[in-house]
N, C-alpha and C positions, 0 to 999 in steps of 0.2 A: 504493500500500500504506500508508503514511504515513498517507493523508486518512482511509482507511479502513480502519486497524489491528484494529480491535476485530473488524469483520464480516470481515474476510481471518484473523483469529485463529480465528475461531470456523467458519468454513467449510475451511479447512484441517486442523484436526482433524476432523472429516467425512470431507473427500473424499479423507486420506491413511491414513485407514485409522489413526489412531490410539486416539482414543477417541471413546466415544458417551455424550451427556449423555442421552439417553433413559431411561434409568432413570429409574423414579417416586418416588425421592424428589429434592427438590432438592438441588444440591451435590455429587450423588454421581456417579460418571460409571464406564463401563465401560474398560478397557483392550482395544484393540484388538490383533492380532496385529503389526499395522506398530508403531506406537508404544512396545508392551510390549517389542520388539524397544532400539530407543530408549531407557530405561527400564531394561531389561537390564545395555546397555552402558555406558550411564552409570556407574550403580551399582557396575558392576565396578572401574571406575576408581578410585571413592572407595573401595571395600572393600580392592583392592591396596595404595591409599595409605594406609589404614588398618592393614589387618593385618602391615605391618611393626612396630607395636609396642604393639596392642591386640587386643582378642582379642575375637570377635564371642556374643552372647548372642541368649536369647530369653525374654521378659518378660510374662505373662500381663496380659493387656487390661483386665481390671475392677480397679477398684482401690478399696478399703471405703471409706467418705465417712471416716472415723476417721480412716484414715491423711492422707486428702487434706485435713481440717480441720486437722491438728494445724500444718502453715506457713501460719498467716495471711495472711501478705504476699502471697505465692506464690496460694493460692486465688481471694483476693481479685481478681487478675489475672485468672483463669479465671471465675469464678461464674456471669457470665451464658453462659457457652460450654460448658456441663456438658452430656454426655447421660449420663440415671441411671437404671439398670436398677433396678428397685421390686420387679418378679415373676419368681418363676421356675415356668413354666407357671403353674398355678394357685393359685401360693401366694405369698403375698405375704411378700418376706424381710423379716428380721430387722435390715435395716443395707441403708444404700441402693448401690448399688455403683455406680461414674462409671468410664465408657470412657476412656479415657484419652484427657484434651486435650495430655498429656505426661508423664512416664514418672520424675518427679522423685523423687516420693510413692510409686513403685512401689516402686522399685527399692534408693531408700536405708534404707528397713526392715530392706533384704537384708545392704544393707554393713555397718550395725551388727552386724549377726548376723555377720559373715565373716569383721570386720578386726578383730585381738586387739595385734599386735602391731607395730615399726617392719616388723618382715620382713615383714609381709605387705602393704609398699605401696612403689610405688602400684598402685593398680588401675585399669586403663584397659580399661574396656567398651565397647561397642558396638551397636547393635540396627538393623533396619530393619525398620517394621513400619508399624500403620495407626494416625491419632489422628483423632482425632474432636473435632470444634470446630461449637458450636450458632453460624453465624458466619450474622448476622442483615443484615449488606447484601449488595450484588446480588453475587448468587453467580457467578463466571467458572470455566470450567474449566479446573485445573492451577491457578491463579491464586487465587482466591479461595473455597474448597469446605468444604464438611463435614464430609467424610473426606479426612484426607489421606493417599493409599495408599503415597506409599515417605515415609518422614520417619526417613531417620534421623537418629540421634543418640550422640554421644559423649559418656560419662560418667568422670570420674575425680575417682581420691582420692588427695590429698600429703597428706607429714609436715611442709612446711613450706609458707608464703604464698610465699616464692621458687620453691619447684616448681610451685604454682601458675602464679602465672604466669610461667613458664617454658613449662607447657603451655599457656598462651594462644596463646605465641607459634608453638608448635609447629602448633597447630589452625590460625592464620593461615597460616604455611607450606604445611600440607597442602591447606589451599583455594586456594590462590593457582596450587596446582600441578593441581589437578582442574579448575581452570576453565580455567585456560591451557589443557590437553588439548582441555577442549570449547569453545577457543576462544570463551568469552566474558571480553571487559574489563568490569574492576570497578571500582568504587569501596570505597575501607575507609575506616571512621567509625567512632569509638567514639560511640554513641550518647548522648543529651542524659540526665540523669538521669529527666523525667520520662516517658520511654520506653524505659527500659532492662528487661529483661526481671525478672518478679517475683520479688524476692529475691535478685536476682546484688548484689554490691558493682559489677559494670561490665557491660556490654556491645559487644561488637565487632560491626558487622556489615559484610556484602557486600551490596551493590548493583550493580544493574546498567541502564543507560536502555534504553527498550526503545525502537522507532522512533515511536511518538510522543510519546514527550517524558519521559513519566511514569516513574520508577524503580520499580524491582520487587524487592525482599529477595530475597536467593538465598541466605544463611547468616549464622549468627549463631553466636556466641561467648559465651560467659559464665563470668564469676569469682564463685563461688559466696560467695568465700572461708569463712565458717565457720557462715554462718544454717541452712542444713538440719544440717550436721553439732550443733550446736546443739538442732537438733527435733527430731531421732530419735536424737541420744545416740550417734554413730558416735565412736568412738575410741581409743587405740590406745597402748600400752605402750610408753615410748621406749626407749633406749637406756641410762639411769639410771633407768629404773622409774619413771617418773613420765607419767602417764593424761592425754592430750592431746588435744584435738578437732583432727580430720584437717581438710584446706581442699580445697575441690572446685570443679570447672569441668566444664562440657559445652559441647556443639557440636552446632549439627542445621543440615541441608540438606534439602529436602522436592520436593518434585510442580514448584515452581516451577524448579529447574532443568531439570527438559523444554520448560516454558513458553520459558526464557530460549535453549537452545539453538533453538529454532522459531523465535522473531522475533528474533533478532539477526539468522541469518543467511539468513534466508527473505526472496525477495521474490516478483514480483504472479505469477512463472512459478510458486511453490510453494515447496517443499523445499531447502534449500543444505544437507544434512547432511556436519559435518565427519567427513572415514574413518572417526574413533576411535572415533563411534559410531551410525555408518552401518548398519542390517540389514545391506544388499549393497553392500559397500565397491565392488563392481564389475559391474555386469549386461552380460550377452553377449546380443544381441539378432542372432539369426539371419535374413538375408533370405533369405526359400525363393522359388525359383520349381520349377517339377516337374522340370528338367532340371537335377541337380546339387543335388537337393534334400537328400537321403541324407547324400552326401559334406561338405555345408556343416555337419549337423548334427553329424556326428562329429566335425568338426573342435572344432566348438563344444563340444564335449564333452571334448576332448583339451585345450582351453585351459581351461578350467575348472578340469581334474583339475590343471592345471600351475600353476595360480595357487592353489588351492586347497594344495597344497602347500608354500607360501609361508607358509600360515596367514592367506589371505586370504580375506574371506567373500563369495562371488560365486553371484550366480542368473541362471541362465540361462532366457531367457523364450522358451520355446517353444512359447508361447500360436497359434493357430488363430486370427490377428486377423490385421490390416496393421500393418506395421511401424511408421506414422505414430501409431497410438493403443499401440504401444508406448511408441514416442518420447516421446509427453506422458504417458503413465501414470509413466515413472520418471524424467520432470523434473519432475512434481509430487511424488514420494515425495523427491525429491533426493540419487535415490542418486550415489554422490561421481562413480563412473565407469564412464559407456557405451563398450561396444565393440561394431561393428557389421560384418556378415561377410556376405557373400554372395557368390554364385559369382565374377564377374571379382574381388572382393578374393582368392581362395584361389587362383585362377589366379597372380595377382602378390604371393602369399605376404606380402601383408600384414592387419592390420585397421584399421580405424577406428575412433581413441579420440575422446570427449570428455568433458571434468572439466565438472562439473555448477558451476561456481563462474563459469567463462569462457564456457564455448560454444563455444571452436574447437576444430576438429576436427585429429586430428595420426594421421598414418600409423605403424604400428610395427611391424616386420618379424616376421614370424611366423618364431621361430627361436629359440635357448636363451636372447633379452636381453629375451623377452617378458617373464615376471614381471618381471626388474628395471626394467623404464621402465616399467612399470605400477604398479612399488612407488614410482619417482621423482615418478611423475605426483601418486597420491595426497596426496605429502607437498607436493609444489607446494598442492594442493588446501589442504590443509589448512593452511598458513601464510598462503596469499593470503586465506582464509575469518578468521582469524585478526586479521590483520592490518589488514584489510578493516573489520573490528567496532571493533576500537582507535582506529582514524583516526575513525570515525563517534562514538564516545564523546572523543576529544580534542576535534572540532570541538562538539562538545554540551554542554563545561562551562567558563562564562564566570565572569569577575572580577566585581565590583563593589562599590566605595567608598561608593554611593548607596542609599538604604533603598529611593526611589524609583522606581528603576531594574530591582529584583526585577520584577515582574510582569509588565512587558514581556518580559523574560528570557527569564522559566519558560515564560508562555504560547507564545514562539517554539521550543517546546520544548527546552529547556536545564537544566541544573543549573547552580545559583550557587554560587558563592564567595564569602565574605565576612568581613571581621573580626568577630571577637565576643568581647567583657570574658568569657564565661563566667557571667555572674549569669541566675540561672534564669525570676527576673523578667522582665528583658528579653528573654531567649529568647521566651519565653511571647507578650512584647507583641508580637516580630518576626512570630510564628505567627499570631497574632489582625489586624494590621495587612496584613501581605501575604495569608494566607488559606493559606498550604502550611507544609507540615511542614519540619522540620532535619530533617535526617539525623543529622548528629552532629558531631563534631570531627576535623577532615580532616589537621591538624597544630598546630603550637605555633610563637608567633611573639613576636617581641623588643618588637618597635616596633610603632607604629599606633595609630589611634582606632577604638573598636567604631563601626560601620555606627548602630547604635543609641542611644548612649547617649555623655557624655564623659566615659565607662571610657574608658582604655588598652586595647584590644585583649591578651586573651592566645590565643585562637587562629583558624585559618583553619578555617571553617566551611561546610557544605553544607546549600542549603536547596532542594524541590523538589515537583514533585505526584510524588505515591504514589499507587498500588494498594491 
């Protein structure tokens, strides 16, 4: 899977039923019923962990070039990734309207209009919707597209630069805790200034390696502090009457964290999906023979309803095939756990489980502790899946003292470490001399010499191939 990550990436969304790049245009790809399932669950995650203290919206998609010219910085960023709507049917409008590459320039037009006074902040929005990006290399799907179809994003507005970031750290917390669930280990960097997203004062991002080496952006963080509120004149009556520009941050995760739960924990059998966001946390696979064929299915049906009751979501495949092309159909979907039934298991009032993560097989008495060792099992599953991912990303990110040393590294597919003075100069020469990108600043450190230069080291640093 390793040698051939890219064509196992790309035939597994195929053959699992998640999406279909067939669509005629490029970049854009179809959600499939398996995957959207995926996709689903994901989402809910972030929106649970979300909606304890933001509140979700929805934001109209075109957005007037007017508004989107007025942050320079910002545009600048986007300008060659515009798609602009010119006509509407036959008539050619009056102002160009831009799909949204991102929701910036939508949305802050609005907060001026809303936020009058301290009482009315902060405001902490949300959205999950589609953006559109003219993105001009080789298109991957989930990965690198045109449309990105779940992208959400967190918006908010403080009275002070310490609420700000305050909710930085808040949005770090909440991702740290969405990815733990879907069991993907991250890396967190605040990003080099000349890659920081356009017009934050910073950027935080998540990474994550995927099995060949390469890291993959799975969310990002940004302190606006006062530049939009600046452009669109958002501001707000304090507490002594005096008119104050609000300070903003957002947060967005996108299509890539389907990408990251698929290859972290997939390998050449298929699918390893963790429970949390598993379609069928559990499938009941019936062996029929014509004697005792009836009795096996009801049964199959009575565990269902019992597990089901749990609040577990289980399908039972009572598909008109052999049992063997069941077997591989939902070890390629990687559903978390098989249980398998036929006549002598119902005779000896047991089933036969397996966690989709190990492969062995474990006997569980058919009787009232069924849901519960099926609820034990899952959670096995999903810690060992978990865990599993962490070891492979600890053994994947090395030290080194040596400028020389990087490229053997990375190409053994790794992420580096390494001191760095901080001067943007030398970042820059590290990037153009090894040929892969920083990440960002991984921590802060006392002592040392940069990797690069006879700076003094001020921090420990991540440098790596990207997507």
């Amino acid at each position: 899977m390793v040698e051939n990550f890219d064509e196992w990436f790309h035939d597994i969304l195929e053959n699992a039923n998640i999406t279909d790049s067939r669509y005629p245009i490029k970049g854009m790809a179809v959600w499939m019923p398996y995957g959207f399932q995926i996709r689903k669950h994901s989402m809910n995650i972030i929106k649970k962990l979300l909606d304890k203290d933001h509140e979700e919206v929805l934001f109209p998609m075109l957005v007037p070039e007017t508004e989107l010219a007025k942050e320079g910085i910002h545009v600048k960023g986007f300008e060659d990734e515009v798609y602009w709507v010119t006509q509407g049917g036959q008539t050619p409008l009056n102002e160009k309207l831009a799909l949204r590459p991102t929701s910036e320039t939508a949305i802050y037009p609005m907060y001026a209009l809303w936020i009058r006074t301290h009482m009315d902040l902060p405001i902490k929005y949300y959205q999950i919707v589609n953006t559109f990006r003219y993105e001009t290399k080789h298109t991957r799907p989930l990965i690198r597209v045109r449309e990105i179809t779940t992208f959400k994003e967190a918006h908010t507005a403080h009275a002070t630069k310490e609420e700000s970031d305050d909710q930085i750290q808040d949005f770090i917390k909440i991702y740290k805790e969405f990815f733990d669930d879907l069991g993907i280990p991250y890396l967190i960097s605040k990003r080099p200034e000349w890659d920081k997203f356009p017009g934050a004062d910073y950027t935080m991002a998540f990474d994550v390696i995927m099995p060949n080496g390469k890291t993959l952006q799975i969310g990002t963080i940004h302190n606006l502090g006062q530049t939009f509120a600046k452009t669109f004149d958002i501001t707000f009556e304090d507490k002594d009457g005096e008119h104050k520009l609000v300070y903003q941050t957002c947060a967005g995760v996108s299509d890539r964290v389907i990408a990251s739960v698929i290859s972290v924990h997939g390998d050449d059998k298929g699918l390893r999906l963790p429970p949390k966001v598993s379609p069928n946390q559990v499938t009941i696979i019936p062996i029929l023979f014509k004697k005792g064929k009836e009795e096996v299915l009801a049964k199959c049906s009575q565990i269902k309803q019992q597990l089901e009751a749990k609040g577990l979501r289980v399908e039972l495949d009572d598909r008109d095939i052999r049992p063997g092309k069941k077997f591989n159909d939902w070890e390629l979907k990687g559903t978390a756990i098989k249980l398998e039934l036929g006549p002598r298991d119902l005779e000896n009032n047991i089933t036969i489980a397996m966690r989709r993560d190990e492969g062995e097989k474990i006997e569980l008495p058919l009787d009232d502790t069924l849901a519960d060792n099926v609820m034990e099992l899952l959670d096995k599953s999903q810690n060992n899946l978990s865990q599993t991912a962490w070891n492979f990303k600890k053994e994947h990110v090395k030290f080194t003292e040596n400028l020389d040393e990087i490229t053997e590294l990375v190409e053994a597919g790794n992420v580096v470490e390494f001191y760095w003075c901080g001067d943007e100069t030398i970042g820059k020469e590290i990037e153009e001399k090894t040929g892969y990108d920083i990440l960002g600043i991984h921590g802060e450190i006392c002592e040392g010499k940069c990797i690069a230069s006879d700076n003094d080291a001020r921090y420990i640093a991540l440098i790596a191939k990207t997507y």
